[in-house]
C-alpha positions in Angstrom: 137.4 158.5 72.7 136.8 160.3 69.3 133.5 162.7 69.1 130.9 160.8 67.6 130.2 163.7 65.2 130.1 163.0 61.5 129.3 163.9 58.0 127.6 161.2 55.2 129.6 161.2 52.2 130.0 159.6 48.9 133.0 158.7 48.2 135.3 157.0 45.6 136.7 153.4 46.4 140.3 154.5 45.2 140.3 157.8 47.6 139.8 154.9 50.7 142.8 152.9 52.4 142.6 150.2 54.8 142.6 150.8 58.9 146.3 149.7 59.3 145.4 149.1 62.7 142.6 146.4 61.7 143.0 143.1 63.8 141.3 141.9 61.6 143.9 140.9 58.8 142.6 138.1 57.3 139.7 138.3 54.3 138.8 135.2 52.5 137.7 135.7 49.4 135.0 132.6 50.1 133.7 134.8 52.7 133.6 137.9 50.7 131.8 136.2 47.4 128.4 136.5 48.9 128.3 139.9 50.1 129.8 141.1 46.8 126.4 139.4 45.2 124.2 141.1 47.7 126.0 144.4 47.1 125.7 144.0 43.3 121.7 143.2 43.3 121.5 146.2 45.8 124.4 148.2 46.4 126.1 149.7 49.5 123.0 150.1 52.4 124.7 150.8 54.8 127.6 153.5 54.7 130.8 152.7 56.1 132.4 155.1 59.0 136.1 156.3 57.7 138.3 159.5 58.9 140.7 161.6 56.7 144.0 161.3 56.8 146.3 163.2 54.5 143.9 163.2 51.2 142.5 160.1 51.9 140.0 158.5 54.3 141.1 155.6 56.1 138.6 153.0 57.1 137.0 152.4 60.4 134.4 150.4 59.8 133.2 148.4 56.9 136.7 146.9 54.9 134.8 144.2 53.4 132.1 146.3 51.9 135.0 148.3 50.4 136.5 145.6 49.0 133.7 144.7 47.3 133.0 147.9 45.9 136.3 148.0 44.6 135.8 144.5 42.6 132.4 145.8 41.4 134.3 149.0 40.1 131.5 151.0 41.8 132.5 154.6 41.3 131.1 155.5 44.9 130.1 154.4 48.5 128.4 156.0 51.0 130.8 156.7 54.0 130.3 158.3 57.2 133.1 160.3 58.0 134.1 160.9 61.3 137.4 162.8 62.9 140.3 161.3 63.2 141.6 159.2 65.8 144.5 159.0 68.2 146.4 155.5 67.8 145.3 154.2 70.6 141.6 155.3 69.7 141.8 153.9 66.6 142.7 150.6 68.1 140.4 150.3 70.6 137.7 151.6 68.3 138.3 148.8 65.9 137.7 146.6 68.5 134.7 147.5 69.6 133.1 148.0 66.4 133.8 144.7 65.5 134.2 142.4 67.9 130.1 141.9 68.2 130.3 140.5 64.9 132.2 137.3 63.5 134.8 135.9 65.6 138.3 137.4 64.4 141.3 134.8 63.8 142.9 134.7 67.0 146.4 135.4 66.3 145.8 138.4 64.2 143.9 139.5 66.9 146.7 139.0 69.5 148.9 140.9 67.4 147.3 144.1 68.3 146.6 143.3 72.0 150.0 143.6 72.1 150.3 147.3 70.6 147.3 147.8 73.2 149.0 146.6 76.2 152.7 148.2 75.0 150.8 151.9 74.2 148.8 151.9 78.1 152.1 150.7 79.8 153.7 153.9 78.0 150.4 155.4 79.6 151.4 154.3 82.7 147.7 152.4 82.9 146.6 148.9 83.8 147.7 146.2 81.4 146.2 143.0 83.0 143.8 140.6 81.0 140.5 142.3 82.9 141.2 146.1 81.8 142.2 144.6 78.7 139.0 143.0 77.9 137.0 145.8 79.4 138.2 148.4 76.8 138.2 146.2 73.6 134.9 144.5 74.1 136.2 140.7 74.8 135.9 138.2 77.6 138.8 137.8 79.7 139.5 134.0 78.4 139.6 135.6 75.0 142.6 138.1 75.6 144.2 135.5 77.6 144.1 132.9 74.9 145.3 135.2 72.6 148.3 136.4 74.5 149.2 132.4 75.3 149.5 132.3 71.3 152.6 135.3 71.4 154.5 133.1 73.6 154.5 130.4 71.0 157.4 129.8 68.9 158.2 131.8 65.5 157.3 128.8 63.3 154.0 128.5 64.8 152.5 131.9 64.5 153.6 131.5 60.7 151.7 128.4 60.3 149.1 129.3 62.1 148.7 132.7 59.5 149.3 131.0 56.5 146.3 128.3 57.8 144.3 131.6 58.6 144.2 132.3 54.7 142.3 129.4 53.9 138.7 128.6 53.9 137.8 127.3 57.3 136.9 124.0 56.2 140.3 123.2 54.7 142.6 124.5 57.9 144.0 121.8 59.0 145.5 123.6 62.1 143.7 126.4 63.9 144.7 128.4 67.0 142.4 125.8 69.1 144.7 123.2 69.0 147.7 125.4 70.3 145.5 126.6 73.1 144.5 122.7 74.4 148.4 122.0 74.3 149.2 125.0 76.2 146.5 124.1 78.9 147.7 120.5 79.5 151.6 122.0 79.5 150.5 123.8 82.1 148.9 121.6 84.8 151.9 119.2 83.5 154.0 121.8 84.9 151.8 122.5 88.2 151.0 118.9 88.8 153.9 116.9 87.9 157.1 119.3 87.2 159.4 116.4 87.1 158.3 115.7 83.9 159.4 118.8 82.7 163.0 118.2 84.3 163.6 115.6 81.4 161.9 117.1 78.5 161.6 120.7 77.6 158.4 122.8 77.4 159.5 123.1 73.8 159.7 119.8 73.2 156.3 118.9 74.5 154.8 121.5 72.5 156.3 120.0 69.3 155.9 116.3 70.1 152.2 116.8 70.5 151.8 118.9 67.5 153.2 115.9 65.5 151.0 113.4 67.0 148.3 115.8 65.8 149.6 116.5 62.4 150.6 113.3 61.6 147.3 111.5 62.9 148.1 110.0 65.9 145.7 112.0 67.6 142.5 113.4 65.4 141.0 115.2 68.0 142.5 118.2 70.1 139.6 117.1 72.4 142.1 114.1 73.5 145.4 116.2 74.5 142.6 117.0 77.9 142.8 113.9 78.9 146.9 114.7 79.7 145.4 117.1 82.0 143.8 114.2 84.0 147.1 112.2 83.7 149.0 114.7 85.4 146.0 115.5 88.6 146.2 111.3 88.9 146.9 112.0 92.9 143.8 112.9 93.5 142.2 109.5 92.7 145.0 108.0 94.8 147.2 107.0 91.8 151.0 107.8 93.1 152.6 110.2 90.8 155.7 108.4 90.5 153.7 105.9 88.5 152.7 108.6 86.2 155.8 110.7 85.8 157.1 108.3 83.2 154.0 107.2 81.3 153.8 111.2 80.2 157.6 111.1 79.4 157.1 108.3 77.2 154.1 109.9 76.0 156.1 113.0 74.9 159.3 111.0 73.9 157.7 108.0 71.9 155.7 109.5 68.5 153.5 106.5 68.0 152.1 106.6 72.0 148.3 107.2 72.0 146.8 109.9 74.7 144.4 107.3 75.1 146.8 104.6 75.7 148.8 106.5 78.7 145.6 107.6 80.0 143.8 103.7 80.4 147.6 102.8 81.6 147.2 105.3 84.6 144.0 107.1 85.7 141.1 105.6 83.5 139.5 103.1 86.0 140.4 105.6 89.1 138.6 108.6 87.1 135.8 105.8 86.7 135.6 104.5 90.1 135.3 108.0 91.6 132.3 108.8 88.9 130.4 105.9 89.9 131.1 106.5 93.6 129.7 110.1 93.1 126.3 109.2 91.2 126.1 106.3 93.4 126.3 108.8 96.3 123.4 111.2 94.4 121.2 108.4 93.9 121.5 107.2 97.8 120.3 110.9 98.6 117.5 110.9 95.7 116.0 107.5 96.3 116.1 108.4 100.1 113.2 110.8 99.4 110.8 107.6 98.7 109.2 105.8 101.9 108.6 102.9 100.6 108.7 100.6 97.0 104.5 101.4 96.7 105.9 105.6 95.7 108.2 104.2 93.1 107.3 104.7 89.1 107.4 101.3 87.2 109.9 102.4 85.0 111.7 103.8 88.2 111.4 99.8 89.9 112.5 98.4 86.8 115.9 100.0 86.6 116.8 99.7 90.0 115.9 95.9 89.8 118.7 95.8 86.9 120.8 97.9 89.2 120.4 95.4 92.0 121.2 92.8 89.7 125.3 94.2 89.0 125.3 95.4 92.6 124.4 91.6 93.7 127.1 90.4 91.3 129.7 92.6 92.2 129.0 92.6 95.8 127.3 88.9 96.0 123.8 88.2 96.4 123.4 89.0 101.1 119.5 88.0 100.7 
């Protein structure tokens, strides 16, 4: 990595460019407004970190502050300025200066994994998801997520950056619901593959994307529950029963999540969590010798208890 070695500076706003190698690419001016108040009551506190680069000094760390110097028309800003980078230092700098801080969109993000990954395979060094994460700073779920975002289609990744410009509150879309698809296409795949023999992966992608976009389903919460469709044989459910509800499902635009899953595995996912407490309460109440160690409130519920055991078992006193 680059020497940490470097000289404080003041410097003009136009003699600074941005990192080209930022992932992060998106700056909402929302987000910006109240840091340009703070640095107009106060100014710049704290310097940003830039290197030269033919005549002017590219930024490493601190592009918001910039900009906001910039729209303040301050005539200097305190920069630290350290020696320039390789490309792959720069990257992996960027990261790690930032990635402590707010979350960066996710796609932007995955943009320059991707120049990561392609520069250490030149290197011939590790490229999985683990080394990945190691050098940048981020968990391993995050560079996965990221990466499952390239494979989606061309139309998508626009989308998905032109939602990235607006204020969070009004995106309608976000990387998160892309990610909840992917993970129920893929234990669709592991779990029931002949569902995939009559509809595409593509078209499962886009057919659940409606149902979110046009209402159908309000919460990317829901597209989980496909997830448990597609395990249904291990609450006994046969899969050929369940092969064709998630066809219909991906084929019929109007078909609830919720609909499929109370039409296959809703009562078999029930039984089994009421046969599991059941089974932890057997073990817990088994600690007490006798009714005279039971709490009141303890006797009371398990007299209501007893009451829809006795009615669904019938009363054997």
């Amino acid at each position: 990595m680059v020497a940490k070695q470097s000289n404080l500076l003041n410097i003009s706003p136009s003699d600074i460019k941005p990192n080209p190698e930022n992932p992060r690419l998106i700056f909402r001016e929302s987000e910006l407004q109240e840091l340009l108040e703070s640095i107009r009551e106060v100014g710049v506190r704290v310097p940003i970190a830039v290197y030269e680069d033919h005549g002017k000094y590219v930024i490493l760390d601190g592009e918001r502050r910039w900009r906001c110097t910039l729209k303040l028309n301050h005539k200097t800003i305190p920069a630290l300025v350290q020696p320039k980078p390789s490309r792959l230092e720069n990257l992996l700098m960027m990261f790690n200066i930032h990635n402590v801080r707010v979350q960066w969109d996710l796609l932007p993000m995955a943009f320059k994994l991707r120049e990561i990954r392609t520069m250490l395979q030149k290197e011939g060094k590790s490229t999985d998801f683990t080394h990945l994460a190691g050098i940048t700073g981020l968990s391993d779920a995050t560079v996965k997520r990221a990466f499952e975002l390239l494979d989606l289609p061309q139309k998508y990744q626009d989308m998905l950056l032109r939602e990235s410009e607006k204020p969070r509150s009004e995106q309608k879309v976000t990387a998160d619901l892309f990610i909840e698809i992917n993970k129920a296409l893929r234990v669709v795949e592991k779990y029931t593959p002949e569902v995939l023999e009559d509809i595409s992966k593509a078209k499962f992608v886009d057919s659940m994307f409606k149902k979110y976009t046009d209402g159908i389903e309000n919460n990317i919460v829901n597209f989980r529950r496909i997830s448990k469709i597609a395990r249904s044989e291990n609450t006994g459910i046969k899969k050929s029963m369940v092969v064709p509800i998630l066809i219909n499902l991906v084929k019929s635009p109007e078909c609830r999540i919720e609909q499929a899953y109370t039409d296959t595995v809703s009562k078999a996912y029930q039984s089994r969590d009421i046969s599991s407490k059941a089974h932890a309460l057997a073990g817990s109440l088994a600690k007490y010798h006798n009714v005279k160690q039971l709490p009141e409130e303890l006797k009371s519920s398990l007299q209501n208890l007893r009451k829809e055991i006795d009615r669904l078992l019938g009363d054997r006193r």
